[in-house]
DSSP file (Angstrom, degrees, kcal/mol; ACC not computed):
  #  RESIDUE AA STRUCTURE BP1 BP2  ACC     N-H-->O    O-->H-N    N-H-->O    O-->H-N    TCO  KAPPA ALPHA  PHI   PSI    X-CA   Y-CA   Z-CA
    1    1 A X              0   0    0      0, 0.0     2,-0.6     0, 0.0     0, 0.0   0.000 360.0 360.0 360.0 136.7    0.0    0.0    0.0
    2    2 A X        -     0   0    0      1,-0.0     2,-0.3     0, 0.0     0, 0.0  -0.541 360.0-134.6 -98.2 124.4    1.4    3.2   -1.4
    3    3 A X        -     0   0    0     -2,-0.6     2,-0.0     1,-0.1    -1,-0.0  -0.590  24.0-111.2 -75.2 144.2    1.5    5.6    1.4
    4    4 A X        -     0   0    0     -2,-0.3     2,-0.8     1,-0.1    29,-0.1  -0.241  25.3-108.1 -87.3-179.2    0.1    9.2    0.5
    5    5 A X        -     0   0    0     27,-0.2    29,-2.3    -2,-0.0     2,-0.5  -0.722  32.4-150.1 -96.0 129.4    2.1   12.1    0.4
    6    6 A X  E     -a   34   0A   0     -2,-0.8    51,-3.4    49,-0.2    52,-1.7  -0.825  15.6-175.9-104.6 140.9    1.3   14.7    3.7
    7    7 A X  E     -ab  35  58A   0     27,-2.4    29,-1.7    -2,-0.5     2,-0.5  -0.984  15.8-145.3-144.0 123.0    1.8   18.4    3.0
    8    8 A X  E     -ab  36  59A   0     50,-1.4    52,-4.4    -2,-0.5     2,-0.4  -0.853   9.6-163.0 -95.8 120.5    1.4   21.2    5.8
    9    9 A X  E     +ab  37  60A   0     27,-1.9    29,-1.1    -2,-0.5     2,-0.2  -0.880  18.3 168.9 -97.0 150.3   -0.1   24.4    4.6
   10   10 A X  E     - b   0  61A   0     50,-1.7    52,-2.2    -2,-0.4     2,-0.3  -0.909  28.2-151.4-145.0 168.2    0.6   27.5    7.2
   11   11 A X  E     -a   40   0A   0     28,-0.9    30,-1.1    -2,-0.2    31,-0.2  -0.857  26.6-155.5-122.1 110.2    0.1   31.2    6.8
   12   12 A X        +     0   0    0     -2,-0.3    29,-0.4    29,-0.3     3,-0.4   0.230  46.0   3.4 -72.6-178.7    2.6   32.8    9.1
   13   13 A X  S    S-     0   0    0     29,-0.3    28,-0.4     1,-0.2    29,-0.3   0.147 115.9 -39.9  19.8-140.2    2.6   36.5   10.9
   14   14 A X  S    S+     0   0    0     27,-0.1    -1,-0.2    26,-0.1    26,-0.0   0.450  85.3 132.8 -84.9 -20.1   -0.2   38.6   10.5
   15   15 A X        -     0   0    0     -3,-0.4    -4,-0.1     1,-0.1     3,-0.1   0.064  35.8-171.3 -46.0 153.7   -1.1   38.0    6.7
   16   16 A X        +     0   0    0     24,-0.1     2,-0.8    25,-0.0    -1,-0.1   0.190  52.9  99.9-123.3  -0.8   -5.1   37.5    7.3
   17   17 A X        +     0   0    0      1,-0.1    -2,-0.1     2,-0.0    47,-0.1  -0.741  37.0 162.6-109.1 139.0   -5.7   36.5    4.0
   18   18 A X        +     0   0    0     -2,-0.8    -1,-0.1     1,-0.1     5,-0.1  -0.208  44.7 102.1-117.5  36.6   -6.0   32.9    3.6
   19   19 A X  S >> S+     0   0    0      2,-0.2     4,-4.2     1,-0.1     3,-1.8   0.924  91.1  42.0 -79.8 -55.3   -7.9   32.5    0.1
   20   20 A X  H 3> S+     0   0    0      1,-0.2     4,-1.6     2,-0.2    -1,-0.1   0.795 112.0  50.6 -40.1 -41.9   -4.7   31.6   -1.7
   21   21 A X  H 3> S+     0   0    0      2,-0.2     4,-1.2     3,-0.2    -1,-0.2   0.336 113.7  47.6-108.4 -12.9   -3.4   29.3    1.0
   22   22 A X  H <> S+     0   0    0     -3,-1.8     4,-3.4     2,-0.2     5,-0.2   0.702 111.0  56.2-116.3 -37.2   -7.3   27.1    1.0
   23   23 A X  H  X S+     0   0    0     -4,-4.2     4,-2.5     2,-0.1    -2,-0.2   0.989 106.5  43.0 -81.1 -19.9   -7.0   27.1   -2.8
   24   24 A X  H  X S+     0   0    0     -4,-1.6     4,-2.8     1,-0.2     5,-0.4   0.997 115.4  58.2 -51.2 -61.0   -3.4   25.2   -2.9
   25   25 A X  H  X S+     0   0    0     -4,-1.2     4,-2.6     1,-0.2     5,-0.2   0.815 103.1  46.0 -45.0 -37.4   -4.9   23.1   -0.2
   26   26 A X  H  X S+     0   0    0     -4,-3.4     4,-1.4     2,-0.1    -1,-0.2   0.940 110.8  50.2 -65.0 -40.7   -7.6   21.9   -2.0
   27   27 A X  H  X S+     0   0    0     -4,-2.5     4,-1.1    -3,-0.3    -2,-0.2   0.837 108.5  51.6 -50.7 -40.7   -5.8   21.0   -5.3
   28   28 A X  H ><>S+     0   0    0     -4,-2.8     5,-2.2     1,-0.2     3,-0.5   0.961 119.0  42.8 -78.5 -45.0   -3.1   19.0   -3.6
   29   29 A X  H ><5S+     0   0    0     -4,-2.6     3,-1.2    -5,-0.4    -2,-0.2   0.870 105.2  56.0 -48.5 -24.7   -6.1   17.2   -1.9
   30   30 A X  H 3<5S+     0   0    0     -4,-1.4    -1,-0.2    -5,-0.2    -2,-0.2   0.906 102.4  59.3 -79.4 -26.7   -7.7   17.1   -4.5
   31   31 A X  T <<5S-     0   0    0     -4,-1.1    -1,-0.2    -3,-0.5    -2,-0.2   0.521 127.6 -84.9 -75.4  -3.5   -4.5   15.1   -6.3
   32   32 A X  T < 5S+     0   0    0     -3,-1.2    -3,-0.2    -4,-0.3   -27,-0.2   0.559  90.3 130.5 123.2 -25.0   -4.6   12.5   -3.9
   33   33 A X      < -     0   0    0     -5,-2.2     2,-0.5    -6,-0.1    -1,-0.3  -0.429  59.2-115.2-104.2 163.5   -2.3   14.2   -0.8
   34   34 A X  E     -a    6   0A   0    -29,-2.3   -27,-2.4    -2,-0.1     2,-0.4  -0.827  33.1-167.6 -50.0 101.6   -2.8   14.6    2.5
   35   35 A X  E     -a    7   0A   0     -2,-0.5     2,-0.5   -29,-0.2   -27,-0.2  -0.983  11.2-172.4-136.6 130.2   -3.0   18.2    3.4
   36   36 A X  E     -a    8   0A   0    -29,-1.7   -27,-1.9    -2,-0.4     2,-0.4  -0.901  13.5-162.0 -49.0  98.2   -3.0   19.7    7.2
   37   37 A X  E     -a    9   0A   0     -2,-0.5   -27,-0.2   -29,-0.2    -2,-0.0  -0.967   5.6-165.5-109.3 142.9   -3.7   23.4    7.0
   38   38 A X  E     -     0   0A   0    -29,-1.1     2,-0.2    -2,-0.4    -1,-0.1   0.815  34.7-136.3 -88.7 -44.9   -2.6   25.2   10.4
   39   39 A X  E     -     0   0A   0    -18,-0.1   -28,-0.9   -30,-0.0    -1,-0.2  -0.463  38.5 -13.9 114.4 143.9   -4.5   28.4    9.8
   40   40 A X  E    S+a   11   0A   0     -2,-0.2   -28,-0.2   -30,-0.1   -27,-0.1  -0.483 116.1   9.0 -56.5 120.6   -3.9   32.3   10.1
   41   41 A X  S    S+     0   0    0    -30,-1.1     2,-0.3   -28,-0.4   -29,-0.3   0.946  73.9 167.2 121.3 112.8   -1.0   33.8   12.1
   42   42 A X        -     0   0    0    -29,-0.3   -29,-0.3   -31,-0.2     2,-0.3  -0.657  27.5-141.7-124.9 161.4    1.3   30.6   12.9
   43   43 A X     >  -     0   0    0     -2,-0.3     4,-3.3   -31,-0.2   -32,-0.0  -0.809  31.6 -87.0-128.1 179.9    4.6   31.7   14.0
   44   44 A X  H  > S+     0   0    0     -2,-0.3     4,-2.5     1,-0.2     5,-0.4   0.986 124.1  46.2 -51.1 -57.8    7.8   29.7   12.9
   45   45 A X  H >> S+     0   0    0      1,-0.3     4,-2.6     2,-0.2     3,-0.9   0.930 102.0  58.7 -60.8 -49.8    7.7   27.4   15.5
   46   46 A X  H 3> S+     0   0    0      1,-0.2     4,-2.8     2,-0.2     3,-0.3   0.962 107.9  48.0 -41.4 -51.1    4.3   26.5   15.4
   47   47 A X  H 3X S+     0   0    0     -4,-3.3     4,-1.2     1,-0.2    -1,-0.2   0.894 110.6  51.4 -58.7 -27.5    4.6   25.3   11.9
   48   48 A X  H <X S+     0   0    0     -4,-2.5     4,-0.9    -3,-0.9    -1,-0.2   0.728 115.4  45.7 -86.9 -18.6    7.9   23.2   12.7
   49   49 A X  H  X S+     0   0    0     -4,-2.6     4,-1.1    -5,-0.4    -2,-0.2   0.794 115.5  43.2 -84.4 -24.2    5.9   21.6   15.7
   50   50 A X  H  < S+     0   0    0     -4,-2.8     4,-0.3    -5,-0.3    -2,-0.2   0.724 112.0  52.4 -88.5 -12.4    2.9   20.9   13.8
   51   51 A X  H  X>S+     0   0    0     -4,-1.2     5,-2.0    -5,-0.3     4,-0.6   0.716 114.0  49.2 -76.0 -14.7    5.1   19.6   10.7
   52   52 A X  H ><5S+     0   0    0     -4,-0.9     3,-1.9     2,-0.2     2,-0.5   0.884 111.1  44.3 -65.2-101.1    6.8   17.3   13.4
   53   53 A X  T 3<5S+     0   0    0     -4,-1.1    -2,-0.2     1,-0.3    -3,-0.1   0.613 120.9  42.8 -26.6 -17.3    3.6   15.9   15.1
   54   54 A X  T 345S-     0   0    0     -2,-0.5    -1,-0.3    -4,-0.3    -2,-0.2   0.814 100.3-133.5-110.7 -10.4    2.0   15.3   11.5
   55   55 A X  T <<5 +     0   0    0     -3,-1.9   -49,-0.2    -4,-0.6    -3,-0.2   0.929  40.1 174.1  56.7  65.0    5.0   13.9    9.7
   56   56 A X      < -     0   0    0     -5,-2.0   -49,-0.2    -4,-0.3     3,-0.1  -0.138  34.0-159.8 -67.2 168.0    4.9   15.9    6.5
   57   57 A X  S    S+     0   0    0    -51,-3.4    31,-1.9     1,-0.3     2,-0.3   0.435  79.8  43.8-142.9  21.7    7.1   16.2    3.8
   58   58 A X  E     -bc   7  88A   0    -52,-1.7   -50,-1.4    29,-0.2     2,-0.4  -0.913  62.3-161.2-122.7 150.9    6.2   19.3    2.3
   59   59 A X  E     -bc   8  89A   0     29,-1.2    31,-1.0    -2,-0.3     2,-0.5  -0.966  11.8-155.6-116.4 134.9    5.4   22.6    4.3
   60   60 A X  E     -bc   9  90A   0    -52,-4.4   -50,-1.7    -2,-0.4     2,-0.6  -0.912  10.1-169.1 -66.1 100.5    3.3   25.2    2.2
   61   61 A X  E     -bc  10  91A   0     29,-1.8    31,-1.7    -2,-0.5     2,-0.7  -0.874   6.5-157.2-111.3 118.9    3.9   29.0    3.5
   62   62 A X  E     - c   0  92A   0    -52,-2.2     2,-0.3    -2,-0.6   -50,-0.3  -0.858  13.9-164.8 -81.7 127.5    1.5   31.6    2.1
   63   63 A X  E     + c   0  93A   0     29,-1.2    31,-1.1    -2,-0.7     5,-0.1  -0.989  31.1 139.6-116.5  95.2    3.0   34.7    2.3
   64   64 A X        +     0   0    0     -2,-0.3    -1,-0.1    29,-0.3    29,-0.1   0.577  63.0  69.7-111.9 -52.6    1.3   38.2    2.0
   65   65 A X  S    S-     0   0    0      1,-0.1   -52,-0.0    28,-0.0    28,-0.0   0.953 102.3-111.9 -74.5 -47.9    2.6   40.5    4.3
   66   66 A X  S    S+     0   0    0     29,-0.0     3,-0.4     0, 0.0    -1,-0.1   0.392  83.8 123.5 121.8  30.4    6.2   40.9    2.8
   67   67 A X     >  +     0   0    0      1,-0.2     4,-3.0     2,-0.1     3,-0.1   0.210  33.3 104.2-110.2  26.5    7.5   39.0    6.1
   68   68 A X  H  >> +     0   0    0      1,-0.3     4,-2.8     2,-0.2     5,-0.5   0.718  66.3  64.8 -81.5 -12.9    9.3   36.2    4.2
   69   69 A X  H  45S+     0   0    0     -3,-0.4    -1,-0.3     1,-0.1    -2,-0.1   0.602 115.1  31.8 -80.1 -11.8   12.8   37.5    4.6
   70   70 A X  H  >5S+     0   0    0     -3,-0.1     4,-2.0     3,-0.1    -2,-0.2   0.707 123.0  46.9-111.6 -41.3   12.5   36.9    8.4
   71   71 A X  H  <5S+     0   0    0     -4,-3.0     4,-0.5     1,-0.2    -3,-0.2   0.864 110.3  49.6 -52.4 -36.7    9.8   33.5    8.4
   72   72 A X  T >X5S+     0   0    0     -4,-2.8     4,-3.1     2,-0.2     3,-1.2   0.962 107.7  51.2 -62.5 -53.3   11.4   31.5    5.9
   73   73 A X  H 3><S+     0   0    0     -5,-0.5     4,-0.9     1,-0.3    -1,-0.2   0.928 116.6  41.7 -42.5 -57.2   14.9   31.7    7.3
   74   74 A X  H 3X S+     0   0    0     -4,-2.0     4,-1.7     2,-0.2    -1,-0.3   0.688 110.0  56.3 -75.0  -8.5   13.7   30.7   10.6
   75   75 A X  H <> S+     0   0    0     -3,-1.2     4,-0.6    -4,-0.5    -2,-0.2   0.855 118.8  45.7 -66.9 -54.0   11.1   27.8    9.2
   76   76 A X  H  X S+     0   0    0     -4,-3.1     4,-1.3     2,-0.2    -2,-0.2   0.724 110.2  42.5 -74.5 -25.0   14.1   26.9    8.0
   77   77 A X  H  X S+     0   0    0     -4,-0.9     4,-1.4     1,-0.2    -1,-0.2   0.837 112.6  56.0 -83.1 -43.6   16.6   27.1   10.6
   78   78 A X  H  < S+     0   0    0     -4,-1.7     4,-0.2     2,-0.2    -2,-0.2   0.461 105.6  53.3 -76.0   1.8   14.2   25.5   13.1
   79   79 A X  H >X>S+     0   0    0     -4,-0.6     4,-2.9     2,-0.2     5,-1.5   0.868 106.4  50.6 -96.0 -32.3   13.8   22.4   10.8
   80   80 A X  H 3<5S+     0   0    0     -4,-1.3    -2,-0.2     1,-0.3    -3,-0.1   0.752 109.3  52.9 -68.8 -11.8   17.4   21.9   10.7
   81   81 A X  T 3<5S+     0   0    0     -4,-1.4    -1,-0.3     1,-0.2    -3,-0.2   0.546 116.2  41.0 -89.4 -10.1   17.7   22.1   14.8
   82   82 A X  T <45S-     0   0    0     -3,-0.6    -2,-0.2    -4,-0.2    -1,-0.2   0.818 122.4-113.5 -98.8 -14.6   15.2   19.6   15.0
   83   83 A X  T  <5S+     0   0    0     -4,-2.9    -3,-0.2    -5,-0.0    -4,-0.1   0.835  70.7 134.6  83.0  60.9   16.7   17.5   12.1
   84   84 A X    > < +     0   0    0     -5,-1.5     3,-0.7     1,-0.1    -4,-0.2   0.343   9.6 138.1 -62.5 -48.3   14.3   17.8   10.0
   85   85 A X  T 3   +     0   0    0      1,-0.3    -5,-0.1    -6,-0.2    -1,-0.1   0.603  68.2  62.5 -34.9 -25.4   16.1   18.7    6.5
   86   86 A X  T 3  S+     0   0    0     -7,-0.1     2,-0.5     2,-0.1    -1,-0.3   0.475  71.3 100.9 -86.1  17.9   14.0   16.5    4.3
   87   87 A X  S <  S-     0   0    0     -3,-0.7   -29,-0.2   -29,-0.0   -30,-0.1  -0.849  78.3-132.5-101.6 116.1   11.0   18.2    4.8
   88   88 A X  E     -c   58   0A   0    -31,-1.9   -29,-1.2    -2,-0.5     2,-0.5  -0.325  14.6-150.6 -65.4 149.0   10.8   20.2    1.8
   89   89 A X  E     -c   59   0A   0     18,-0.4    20,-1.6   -31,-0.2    21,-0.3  -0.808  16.6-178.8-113.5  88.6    9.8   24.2    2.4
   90   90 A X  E     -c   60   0A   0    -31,-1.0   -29,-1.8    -2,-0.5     2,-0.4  -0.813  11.9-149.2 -36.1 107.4    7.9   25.7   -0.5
   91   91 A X  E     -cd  61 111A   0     19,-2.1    21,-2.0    -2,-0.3     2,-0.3  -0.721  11.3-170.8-117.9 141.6    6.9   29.4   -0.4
   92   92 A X  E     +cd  62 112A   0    -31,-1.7   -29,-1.2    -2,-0.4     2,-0.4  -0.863  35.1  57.6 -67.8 110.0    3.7   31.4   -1.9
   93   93 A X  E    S-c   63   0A   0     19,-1.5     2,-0.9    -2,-0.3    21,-0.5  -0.821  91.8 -37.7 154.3-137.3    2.8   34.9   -2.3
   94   94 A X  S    S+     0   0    0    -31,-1.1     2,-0.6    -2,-0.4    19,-0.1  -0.723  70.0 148.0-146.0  98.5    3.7   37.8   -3.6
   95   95 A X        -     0   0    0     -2,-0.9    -2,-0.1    17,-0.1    19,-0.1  -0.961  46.7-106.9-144.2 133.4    7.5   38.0   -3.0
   96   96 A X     >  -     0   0    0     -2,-0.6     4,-2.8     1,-0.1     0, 0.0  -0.181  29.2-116.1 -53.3 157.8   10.3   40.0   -5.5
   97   97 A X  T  4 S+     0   0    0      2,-0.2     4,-0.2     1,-0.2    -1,-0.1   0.219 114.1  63.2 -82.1  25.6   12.4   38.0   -7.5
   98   98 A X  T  > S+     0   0    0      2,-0.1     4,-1.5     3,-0.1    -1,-0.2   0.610 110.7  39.8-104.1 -49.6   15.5   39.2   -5.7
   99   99 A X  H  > S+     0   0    0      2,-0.2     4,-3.3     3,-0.2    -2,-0.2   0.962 112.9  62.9 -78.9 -44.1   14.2   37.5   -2.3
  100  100 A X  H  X S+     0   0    0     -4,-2.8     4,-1.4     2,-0.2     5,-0.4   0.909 103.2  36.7  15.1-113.6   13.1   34.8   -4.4
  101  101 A X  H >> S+     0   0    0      1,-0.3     4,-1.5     2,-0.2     3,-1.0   0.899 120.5  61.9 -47.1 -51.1   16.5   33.4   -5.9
  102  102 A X  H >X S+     0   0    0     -4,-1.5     3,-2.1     1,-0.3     4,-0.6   0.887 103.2  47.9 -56.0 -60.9   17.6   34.5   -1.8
  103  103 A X  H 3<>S+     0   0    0     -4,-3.3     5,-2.5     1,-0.3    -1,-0.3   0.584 111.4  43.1 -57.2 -24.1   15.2   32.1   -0.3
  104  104 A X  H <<5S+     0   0    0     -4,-1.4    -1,-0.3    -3,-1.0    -2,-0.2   0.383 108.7  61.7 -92.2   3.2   16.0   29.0   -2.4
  105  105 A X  H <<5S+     0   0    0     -3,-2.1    -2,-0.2    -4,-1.5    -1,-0.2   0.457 110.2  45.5 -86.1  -8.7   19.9   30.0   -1.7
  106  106 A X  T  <5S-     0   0    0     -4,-0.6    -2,-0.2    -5,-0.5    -3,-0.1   0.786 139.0 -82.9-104.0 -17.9   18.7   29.4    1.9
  107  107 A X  T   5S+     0   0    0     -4,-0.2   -18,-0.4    -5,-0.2    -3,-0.2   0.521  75.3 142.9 126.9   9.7   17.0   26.4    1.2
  108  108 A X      < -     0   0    0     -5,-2.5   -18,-0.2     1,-0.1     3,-0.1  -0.185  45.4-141.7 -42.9 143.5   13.6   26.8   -0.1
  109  109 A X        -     0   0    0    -20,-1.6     2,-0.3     1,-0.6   -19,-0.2   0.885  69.9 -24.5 -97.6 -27.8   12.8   24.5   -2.4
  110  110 A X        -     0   0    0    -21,-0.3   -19,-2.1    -7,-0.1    -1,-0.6  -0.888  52.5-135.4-171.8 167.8   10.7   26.9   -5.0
  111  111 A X  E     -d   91   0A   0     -2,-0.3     2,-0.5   -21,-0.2   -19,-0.3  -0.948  14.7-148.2-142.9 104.7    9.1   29.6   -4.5
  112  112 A X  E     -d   92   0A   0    -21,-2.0   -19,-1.5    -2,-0.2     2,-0.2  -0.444  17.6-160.0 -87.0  94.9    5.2   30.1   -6.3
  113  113 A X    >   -     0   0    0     -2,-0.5     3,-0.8   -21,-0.2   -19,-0.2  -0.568  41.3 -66.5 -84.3 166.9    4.2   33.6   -7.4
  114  114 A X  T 3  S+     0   0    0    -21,-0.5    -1,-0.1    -2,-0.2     3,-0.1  -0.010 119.6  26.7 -45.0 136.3    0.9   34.8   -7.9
  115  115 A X  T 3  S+     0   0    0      1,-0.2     2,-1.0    -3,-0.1    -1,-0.2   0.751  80.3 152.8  67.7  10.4   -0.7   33.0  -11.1
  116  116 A X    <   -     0   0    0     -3,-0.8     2,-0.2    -4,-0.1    -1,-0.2  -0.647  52.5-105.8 -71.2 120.0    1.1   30.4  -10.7
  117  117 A X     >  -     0   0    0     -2,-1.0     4,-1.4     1,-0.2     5,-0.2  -0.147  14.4-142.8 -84.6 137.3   -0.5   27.4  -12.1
  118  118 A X  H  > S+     0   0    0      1,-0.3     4,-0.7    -2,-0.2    -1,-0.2   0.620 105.1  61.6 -68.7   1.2   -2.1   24.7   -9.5
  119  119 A X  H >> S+     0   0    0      2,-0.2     4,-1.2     3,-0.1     3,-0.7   0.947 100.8  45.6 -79.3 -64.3   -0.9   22.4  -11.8
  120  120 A X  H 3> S+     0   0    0      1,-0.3     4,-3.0     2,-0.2    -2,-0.2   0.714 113.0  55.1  -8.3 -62.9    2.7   23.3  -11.5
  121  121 A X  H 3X S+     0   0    0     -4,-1.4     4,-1.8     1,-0.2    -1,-0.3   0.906 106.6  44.1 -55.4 -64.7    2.3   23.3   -7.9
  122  122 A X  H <X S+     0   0    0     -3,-0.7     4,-3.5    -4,-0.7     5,-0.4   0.906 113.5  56.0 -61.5 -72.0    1.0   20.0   -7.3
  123  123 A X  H  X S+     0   0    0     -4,-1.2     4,-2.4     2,-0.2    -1,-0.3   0.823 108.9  51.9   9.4 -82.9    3.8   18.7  -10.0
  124  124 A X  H >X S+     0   0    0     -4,-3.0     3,-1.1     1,-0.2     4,-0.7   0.876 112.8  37.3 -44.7 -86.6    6.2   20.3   -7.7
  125  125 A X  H 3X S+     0   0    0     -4,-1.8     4,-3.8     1,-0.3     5,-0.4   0.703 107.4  59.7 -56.6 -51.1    5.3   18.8   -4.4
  126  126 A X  H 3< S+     0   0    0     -4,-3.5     4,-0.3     1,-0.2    -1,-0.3   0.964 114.8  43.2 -59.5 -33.7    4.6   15.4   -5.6
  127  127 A X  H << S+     0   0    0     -4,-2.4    -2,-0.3    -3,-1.1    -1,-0.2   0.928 114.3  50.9 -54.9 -33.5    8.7   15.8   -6.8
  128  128 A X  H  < S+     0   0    0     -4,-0.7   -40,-0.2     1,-0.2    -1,-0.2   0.777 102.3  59.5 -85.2 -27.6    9.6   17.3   -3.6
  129  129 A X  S  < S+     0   0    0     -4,-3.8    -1,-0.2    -5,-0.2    -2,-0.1   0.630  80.1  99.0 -73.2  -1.0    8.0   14.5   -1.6
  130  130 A X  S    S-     0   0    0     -5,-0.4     2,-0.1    -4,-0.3  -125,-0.0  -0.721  84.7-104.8 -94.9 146.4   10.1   11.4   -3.0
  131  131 A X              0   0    0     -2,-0.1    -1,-0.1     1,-0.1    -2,-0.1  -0.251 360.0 360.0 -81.2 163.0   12.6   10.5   -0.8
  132  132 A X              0   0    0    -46,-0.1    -1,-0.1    -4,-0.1    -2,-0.1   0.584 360.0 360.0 -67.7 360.0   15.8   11.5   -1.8
């Protein structure tokens, strides 16, 4: 039995809109995955405690506010202090392509801009989930 693939969606800081963040979730359900979503204002740690306790291997962060240059790093920092690294981080929303290219030098695995297509996404994840 082929196990399915679990994917955490979170929206981090203050961002309150979570329309973007409910339609990824549904599509990657809708492919078949397993999809957690955390909810409005998560802070780093909460998403690395709930991506521990659900045993993801994708995290989703939608990202709105323009607060990715301080969340990612630390989603990221806090997966490698629990040891973590193979849980892929994928980021959302509305972010230059200067922070961009920074965040997958930091260890994003991609990074989705607006109008991005939910096929693409789905694509993506199911790649990002196979173990290495």
């Amino acid at each position: 039995m082929e196990s399915r693939i679990r994917v955490l969606i979170a929206k981090p800081g203050l961002d309150g809109h979570d329309r973007g963040a409910k339609v990824i979730a549904r599509a990657l359900r809708d492919a078949g995955m397993e999809v957690i979503y955390t909810g409005l204002r998560q802070t780093p740690e909460m998403i690395v405690t709930a991506a521990l306790q659900e045993d993801v291997q994708v995290i989703g962060l939608s990202i709105l506010s323009g607060a990715h240059m301080a969340v990612v790093p630390r989603v990221l920092q806090l997966l490698r202090e629990k040891e973590m690294e193979d849980v892929a981080v994928i980021v959302g929303g509305i972010i230059p392509d200067e922070d961009a290219r920074e965040l997958k030098h930091l260890g994003a695995a991609a990074v989705f801009p607006p109008g991005s297509s939910l096929e693409e996404i789905v694509a993506f994840v199911r790649q990002a989930a196979q173990p290495a």
